[in-house]
Legacy VTK file of the C-alpha trace (Angstrom):
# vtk DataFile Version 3.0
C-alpha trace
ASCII
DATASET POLYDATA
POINTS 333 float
6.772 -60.272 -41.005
9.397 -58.299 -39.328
12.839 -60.242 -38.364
15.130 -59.363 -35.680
18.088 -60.148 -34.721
19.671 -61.585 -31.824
21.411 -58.231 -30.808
18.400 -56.242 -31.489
15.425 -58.640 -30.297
14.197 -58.931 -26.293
16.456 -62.145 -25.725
19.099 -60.917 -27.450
19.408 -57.161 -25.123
19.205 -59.999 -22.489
21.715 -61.870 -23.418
24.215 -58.941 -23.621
22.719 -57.274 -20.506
23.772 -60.318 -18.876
27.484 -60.753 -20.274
27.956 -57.269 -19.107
26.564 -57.719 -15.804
29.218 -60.824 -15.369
31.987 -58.678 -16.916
31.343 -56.228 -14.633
31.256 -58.933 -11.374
34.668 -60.523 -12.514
36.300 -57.163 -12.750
35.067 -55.983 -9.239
36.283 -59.917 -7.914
39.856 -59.088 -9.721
39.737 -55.434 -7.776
38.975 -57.359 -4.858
41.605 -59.873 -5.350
44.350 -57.263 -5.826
43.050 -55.235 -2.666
43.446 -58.330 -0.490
47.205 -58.705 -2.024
48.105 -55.421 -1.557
46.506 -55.682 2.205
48.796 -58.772 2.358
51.064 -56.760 1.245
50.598 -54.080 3.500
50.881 -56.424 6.465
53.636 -58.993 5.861
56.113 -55.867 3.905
54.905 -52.943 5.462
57.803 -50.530 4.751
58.974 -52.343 1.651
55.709 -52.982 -0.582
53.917 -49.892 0.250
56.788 -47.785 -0.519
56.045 -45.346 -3.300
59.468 -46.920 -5.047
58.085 -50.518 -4.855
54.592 -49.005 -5.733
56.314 -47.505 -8.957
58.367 -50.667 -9.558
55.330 -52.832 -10.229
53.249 -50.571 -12.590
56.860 -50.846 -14.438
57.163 -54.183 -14.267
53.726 -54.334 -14.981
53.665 -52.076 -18.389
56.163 -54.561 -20.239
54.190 -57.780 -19.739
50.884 -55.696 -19.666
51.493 -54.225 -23.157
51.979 -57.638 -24.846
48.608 -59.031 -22.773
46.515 -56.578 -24.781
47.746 -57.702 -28.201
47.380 -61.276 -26.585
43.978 -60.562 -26.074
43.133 -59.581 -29.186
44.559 -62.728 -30.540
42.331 -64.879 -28.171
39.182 -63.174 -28.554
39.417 -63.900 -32.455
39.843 -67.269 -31.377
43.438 -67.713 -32.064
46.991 -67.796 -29.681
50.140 -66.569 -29.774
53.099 -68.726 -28.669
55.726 -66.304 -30.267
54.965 -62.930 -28.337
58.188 -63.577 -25.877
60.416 -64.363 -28.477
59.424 -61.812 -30.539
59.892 -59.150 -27.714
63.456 -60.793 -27.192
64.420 -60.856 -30.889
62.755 -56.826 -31.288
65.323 -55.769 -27.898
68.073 -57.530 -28.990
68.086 -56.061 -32.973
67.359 -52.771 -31.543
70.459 -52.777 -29.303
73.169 -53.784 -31.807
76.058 -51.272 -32.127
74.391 -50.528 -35.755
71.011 -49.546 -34.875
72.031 -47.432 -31.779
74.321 -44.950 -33.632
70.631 -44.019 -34.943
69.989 -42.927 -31.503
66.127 -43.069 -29.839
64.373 -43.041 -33.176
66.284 -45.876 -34.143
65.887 -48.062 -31.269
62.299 -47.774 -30.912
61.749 -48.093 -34.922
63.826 -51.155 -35.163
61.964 -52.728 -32.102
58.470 -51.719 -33.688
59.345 -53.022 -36.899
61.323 -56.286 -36.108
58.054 -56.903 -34.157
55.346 -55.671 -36.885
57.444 -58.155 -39.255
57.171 -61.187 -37.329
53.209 -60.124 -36.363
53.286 -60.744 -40.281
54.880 -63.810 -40.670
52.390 -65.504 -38.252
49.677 -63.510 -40.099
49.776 -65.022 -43.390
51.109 -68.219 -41.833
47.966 -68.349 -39.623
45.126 -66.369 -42.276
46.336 -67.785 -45.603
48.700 -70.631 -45.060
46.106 -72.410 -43.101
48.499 -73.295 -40.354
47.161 -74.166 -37.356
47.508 -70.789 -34.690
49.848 -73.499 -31.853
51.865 -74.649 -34.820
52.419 -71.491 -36.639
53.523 -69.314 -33.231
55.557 -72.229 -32.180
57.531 -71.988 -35.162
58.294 -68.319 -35.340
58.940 -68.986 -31.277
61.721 -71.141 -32.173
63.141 -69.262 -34.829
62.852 -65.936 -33.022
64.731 -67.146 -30.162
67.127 -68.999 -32.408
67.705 -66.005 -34.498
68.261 -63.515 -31.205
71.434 -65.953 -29.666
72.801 -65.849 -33.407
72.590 -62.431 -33.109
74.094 -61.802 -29.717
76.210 -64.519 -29.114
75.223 -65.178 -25.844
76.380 -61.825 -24.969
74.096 -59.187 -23.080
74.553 -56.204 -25.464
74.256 -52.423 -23.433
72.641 -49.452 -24.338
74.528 -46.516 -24.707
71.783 -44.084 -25.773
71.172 -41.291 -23.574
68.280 -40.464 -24.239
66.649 -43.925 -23.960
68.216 -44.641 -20.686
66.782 -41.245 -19.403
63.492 -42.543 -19.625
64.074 -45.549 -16.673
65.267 -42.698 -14.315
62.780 -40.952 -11.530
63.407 -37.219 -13.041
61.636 -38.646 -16.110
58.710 -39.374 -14.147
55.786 -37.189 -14.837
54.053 -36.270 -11.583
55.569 -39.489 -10.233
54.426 -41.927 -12.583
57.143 -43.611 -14.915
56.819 -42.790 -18.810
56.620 -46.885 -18.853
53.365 -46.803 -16.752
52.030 -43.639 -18.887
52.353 -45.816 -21.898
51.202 -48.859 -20.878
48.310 -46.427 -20.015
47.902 -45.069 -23.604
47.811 -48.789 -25.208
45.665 -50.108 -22.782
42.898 -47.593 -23.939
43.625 -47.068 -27.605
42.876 -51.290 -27.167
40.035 -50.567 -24.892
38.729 -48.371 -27.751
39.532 -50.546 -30.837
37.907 -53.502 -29.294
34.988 -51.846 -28.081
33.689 -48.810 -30.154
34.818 -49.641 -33.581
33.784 -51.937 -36.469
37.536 -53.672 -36.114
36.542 -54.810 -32.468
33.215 -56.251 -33.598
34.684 -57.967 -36.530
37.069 -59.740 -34.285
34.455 -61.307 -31.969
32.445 -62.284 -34.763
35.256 -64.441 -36.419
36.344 -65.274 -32.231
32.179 -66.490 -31.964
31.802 -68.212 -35.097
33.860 -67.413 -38.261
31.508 -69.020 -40.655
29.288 -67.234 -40.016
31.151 -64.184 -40.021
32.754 -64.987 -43.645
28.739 -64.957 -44.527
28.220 -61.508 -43.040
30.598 -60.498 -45.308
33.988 -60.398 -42.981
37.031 -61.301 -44.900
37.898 -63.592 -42.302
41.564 -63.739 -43.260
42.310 -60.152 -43.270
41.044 -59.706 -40.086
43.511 -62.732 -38.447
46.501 -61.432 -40.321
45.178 -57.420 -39.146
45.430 -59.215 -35.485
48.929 -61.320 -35.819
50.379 -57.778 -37.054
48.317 -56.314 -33.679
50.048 -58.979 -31.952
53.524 -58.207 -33.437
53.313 -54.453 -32.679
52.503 -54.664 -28.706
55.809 -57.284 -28.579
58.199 -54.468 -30.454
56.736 -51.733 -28.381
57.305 -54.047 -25.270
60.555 -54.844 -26.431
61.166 -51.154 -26.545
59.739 -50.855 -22.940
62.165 -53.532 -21.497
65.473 -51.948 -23.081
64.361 -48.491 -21.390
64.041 -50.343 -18.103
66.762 -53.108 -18.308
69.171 -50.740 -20.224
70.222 -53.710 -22.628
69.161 -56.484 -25.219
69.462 -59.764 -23.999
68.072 -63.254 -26.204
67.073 -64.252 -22.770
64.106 -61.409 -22.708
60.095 -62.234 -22.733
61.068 -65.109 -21.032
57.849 -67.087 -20.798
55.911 -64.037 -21.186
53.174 -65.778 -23.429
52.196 -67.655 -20.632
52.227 -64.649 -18.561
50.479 -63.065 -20.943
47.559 -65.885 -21.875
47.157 -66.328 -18.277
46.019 -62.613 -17.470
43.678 -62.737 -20.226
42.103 -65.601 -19.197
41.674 -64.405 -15.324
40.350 -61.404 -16.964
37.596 -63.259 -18.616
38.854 -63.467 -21.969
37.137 -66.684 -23.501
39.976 -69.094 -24.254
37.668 -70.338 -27.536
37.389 -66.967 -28.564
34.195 -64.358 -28.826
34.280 -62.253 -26.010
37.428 -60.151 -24.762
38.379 -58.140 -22.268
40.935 -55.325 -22.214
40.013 -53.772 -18.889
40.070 -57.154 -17.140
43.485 -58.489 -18.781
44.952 -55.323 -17.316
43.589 -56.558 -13.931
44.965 -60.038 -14.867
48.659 -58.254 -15.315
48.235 -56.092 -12.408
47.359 -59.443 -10.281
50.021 -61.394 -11.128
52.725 -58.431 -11.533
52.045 -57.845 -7.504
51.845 -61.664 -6.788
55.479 -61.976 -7.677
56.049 -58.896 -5.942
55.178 -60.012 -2.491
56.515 -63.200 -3.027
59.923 -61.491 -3.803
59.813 -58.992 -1.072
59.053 -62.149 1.422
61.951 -63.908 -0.241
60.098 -66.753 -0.906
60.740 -69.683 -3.665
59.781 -69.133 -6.979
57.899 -72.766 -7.175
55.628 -71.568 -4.628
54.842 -68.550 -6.500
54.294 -70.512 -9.993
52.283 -72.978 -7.859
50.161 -69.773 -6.814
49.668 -68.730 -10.035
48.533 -71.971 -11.351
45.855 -72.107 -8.881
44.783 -68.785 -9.867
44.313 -70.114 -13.605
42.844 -72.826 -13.025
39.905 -71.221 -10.813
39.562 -68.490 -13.319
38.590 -71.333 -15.932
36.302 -73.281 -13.911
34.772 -69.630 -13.171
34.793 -69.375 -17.282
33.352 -72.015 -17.871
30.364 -71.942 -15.350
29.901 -68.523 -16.918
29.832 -69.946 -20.479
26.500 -72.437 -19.745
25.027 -70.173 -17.509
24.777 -67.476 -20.500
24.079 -70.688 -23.067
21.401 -71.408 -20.970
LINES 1 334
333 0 1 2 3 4 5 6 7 8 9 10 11 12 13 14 15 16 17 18 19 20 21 22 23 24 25 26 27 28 29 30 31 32 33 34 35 36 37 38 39 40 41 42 43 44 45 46 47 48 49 50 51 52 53 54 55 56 57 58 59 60 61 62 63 64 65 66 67 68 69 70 71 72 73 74 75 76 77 78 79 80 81 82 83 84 85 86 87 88 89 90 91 92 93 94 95 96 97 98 99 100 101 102 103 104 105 106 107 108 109 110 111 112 113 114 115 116 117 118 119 120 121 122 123 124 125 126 127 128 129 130 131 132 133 134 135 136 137 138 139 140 141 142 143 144 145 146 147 148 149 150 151 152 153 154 155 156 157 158 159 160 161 162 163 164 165 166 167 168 169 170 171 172 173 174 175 176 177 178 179 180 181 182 183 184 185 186 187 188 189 190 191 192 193 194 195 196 197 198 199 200 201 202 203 204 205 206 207 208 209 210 211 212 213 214 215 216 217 218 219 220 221 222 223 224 225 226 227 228 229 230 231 232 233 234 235 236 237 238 239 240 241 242 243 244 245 246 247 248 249 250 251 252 253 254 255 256 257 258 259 260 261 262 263 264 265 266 267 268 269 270 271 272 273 274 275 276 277 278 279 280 281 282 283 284 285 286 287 288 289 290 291 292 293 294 295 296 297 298 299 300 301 302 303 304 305 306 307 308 309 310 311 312 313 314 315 316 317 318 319 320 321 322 323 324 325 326 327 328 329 330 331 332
């Protein structure tokens, strides 16, 4: 008797032909969703929003909060969360900036920032893989403490950058053919996670342990490595985000990443990453970003309240997880 398995057998090409066919649908509804805001846009802002300054200003915007979504959703797929990813981008900008790190000029800036965040990827890691904490719990902590740890280190005080050549970056004649260096790395994470997700043995790994990590311990995953391998994912996109903001803010501030794990768990989620873990979606979460990046955009341009846009946003959650869910028992079934 000859076995198959459920990737290899009839039902199971069926069942993947069919998730791809739905991945593909959401991602053409989130293109359509950002053409009709850009068309409102268009209409309401004519001269403002489709200026090729304001067009360049969101892609910027976009590539801080964008860059941490991709480590976010590498988190979620493996069925885990991150809490701590805007603290940890505030405590990476703020130790980067200190008098002491910038007399190391660029190279020490955007070291410090990486490794500040690699460190605290790693502290959630083995908190998460081999402490046993609970993912909420464990984030929540090091969100605290991260936060707590970048007022004690600025006082309350918004700390400048001096460094030439790190402010150079944020200015137009850095632009390469008129696209920010911001944008042209936010460009270069999103595929190298398009890549690891997809086309290599890490990626599958982490949907097996997002889709069922028993089972994936008896495949012979080391189910722990591969959480702690994603916390320390995490922990790099926040301290090359961090990184990101002090080019285009021009200063550390504890106030930084401000709610950006919400930010960056709701464009995930609109993407069609699956909350539970199991199934992820870089190409989507950078939809997710680019939707709500432009949302706040038009609202801002139309001076309008902030409430109203978080009420917008809300909304937009909420559909995308009674769309999630529908999509869940309809490939169950």
């Amino acid at each position: 008797m000859t076995l198959t398995t459920p990737a290899t057998s009839p039902a199971g090409e069926g069942r993947r032909t069919g998730l791809g066919l739905r991945a593909d649908v959401r991602n053409l509804s989130l293109l359509g969703v950002l053409a009709v805001l850009i068309a409102v846009g268009g209409l309401t802002r004519p001269a403002e929003f489709l200026a090729t300054s304001n067009l360049q200003l969101v892609l910027t915007q976009a590539s801080v909060i964008g860059v941490v979504t991709v480590g976010m959703t590498f988190v979620i797929t493996s069925g885990g969360i991150d809490l701590s990813v805007g603290a940890i981008v505030a405590l990476a900008s703020v130790w980067a900036t200190t008098l002491a790190t910038q007399e190391f000029g660029f190279a020490g800036i955007l070291f410090t920032a990486v490794v500040v965040g690699l460190g605290c990827g790693l502290v959630n890691g083995v908190l998460v893989a081999y402490g046993g904490m609970v993912p909420f719990i464990a984030t929540l902590a090091m969100l605290a403490s991260a936060r707590g740890l970048a007022l004690q280190i600025t006082d309350g005080k918004t700390q400048i950058v001096t460094v030439p050549s790190v402010l150079d970056l944020g200015v137009p004649d850095a632009y390469v053919l008129g696209v920010p260096p911001l944008v042209l790395v936010f460009a270069a994470v999103t595929a190298a996670g398009w890549l690891l997700l997809n086309r290599t043995t890490f990626g599958r790994r982490t949907i097996a342990v997002g889709g069922n990590p028993e089972a994936a311990r008896l495949a012979g995953i080391d189910v722990r490595r591969q959480r702690l391998l994603l916390y320390l994912l995490s922990g790099l996109c926040c301290g090359i985000a961090a990184f990101l903001l002090v080019v285009l803010a021009g200063s550390g501030q504890n106030t930084n990443g401000n709610l950006y794990e919400l930010d960056a768990i709701a464009a995930a989620i609109i993407g069609g990453t699956l909350l539970s873990g199991g199934r992820g979606t870089i190409v989507g979460s950078v939809l997710g970003v680019l939707v709500f990046t432009t949302i706040t955009n038009i609202f801002a341009l139309n001076n309008l309240q902030s409430d109203v846009q978080q009420i917008a946003k809300g909304a937009i959650i909420v559909a995308a997880v009674l769309v999630q869910r529908r999509t869940v028992r309809g490939t169950d079934t």
